[in-house]
C-alpha positions as CSV (number, residue, x, y, z in Angstrom):
1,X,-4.7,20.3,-1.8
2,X,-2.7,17.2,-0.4
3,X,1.3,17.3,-1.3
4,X,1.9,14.7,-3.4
5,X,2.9,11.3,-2.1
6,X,3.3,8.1,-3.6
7,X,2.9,4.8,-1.7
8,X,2.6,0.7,-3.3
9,X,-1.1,-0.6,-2.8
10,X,-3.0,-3.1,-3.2
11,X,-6.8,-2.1,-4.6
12,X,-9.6,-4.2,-2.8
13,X,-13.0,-4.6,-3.5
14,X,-15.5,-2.5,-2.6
15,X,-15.2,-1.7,1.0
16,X,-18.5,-2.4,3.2
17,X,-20.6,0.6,3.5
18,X,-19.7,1.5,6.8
19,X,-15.7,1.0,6.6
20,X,-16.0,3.0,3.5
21,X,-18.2,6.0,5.5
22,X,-14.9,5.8,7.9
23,X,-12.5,6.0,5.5
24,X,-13.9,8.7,3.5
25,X,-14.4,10.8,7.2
26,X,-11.1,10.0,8.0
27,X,-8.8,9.6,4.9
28,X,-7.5,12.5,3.1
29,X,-6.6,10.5,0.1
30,X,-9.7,9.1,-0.2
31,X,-11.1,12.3,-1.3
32,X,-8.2,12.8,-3.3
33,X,-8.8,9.6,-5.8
34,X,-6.8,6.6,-3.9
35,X,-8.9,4.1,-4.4
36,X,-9.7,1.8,-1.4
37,X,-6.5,-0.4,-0.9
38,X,-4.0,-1.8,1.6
39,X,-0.8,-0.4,2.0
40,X,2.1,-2.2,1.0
41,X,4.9,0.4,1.0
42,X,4.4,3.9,2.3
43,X,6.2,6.2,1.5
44,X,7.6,5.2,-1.2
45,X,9.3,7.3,-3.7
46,X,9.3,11.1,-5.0
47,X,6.9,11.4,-7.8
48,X,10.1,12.6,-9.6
49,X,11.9,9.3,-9.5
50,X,8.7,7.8,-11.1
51,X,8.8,6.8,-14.4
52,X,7.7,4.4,-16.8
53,X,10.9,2.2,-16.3
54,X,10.9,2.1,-12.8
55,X,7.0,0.9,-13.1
56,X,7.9,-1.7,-15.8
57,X,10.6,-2.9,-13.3
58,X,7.8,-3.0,-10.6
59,X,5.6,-4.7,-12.6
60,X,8.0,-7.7,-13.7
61,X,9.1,-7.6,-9.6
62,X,5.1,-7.8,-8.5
63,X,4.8,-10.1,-11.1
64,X,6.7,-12.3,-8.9
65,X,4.7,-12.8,-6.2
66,X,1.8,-15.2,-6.2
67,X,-1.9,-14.8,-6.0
68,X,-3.7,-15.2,-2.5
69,X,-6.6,-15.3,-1.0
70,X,-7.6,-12.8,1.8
71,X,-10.5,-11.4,4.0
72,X,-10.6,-8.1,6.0
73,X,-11.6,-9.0,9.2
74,X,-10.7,-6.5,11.9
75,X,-10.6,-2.8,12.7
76,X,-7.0,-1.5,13.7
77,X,-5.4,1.6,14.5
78,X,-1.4,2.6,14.1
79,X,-1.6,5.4,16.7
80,X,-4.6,7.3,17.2
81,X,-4.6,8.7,13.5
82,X,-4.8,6.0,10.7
83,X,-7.3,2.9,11.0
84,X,-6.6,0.0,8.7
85,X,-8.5,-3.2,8.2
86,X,-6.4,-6.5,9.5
87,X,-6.2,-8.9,6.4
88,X,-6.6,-12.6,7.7
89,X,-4.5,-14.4,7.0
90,X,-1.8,-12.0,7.4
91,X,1.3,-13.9,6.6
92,X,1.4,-13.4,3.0
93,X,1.3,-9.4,3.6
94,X,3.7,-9.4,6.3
95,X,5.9,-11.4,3.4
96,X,5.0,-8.9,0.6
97,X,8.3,-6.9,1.6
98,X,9.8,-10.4,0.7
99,X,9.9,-9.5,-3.2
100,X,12.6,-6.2,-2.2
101,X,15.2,-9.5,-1.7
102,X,14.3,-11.1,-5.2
103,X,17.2,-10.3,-7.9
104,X,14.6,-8.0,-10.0
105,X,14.2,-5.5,-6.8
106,X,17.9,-4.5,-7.2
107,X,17.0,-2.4,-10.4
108,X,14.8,0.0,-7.7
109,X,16.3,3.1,-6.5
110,X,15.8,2.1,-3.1
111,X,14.8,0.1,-0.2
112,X,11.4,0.7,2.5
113,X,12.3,3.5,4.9
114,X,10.5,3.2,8.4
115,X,9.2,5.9,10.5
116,X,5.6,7.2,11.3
117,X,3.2,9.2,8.5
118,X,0.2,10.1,8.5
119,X,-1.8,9.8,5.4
């Protein structure tokens, strides 16, 4: 069994048939439930911190940030361990962080961390 992680995704549609083949061969989580997303903050926060506050306060944060449109359009590696699927056009997910500036974001515990994970 996986130890429990949390992590802020975005769901996406149903993954072509032979991304989802990868993902399924090489993603842990995917046989543990996580549907097929990208990765907006990982990690994030111990399951312990979570409650139904802190998602009501994520919700009226996300809430925030405007629709887009997006296509995945190319294979990509961090490392030799995780592939991820390049979003095009990326600017609006390399802005996502953006919404931990906006006034609502204080009332989170805490800010992204950086370092490398493997999930």
């Amino acid at each position: 069994m996986l130890p429990m992680e949390t992590a802020l995704v975005i769901a996406v549609d149903a993954l072509p048939p032979e991304i989802a083949s990868l993902r399924r061969h090489l993603d842990p989580s995917a046989a543990a439930g996580v549907p097929d997303h990208i990765t907006v903050l990982y990690p994030f926060l111990p399951t312990e911190q979570i409650d139904n506050g802190l998602i009501d306060r994520l919700a009226t944060v996300i809430a925030q940030v405007p629709a887009f449109d997006y296509r995945l359009v190319d294979v990509r590696w961090f490392g030799d361990l995780v592939m991820w699927l390049a979003p095009d056009p990326m600017n609006p997910f390399a802005a996502s962080p953006c919404w931990w500036k906006s006034p609502s974001a204080r009332l989170l515990t805490r800010a992204p961390t950086t370092g490398s994970r493997r999930t």
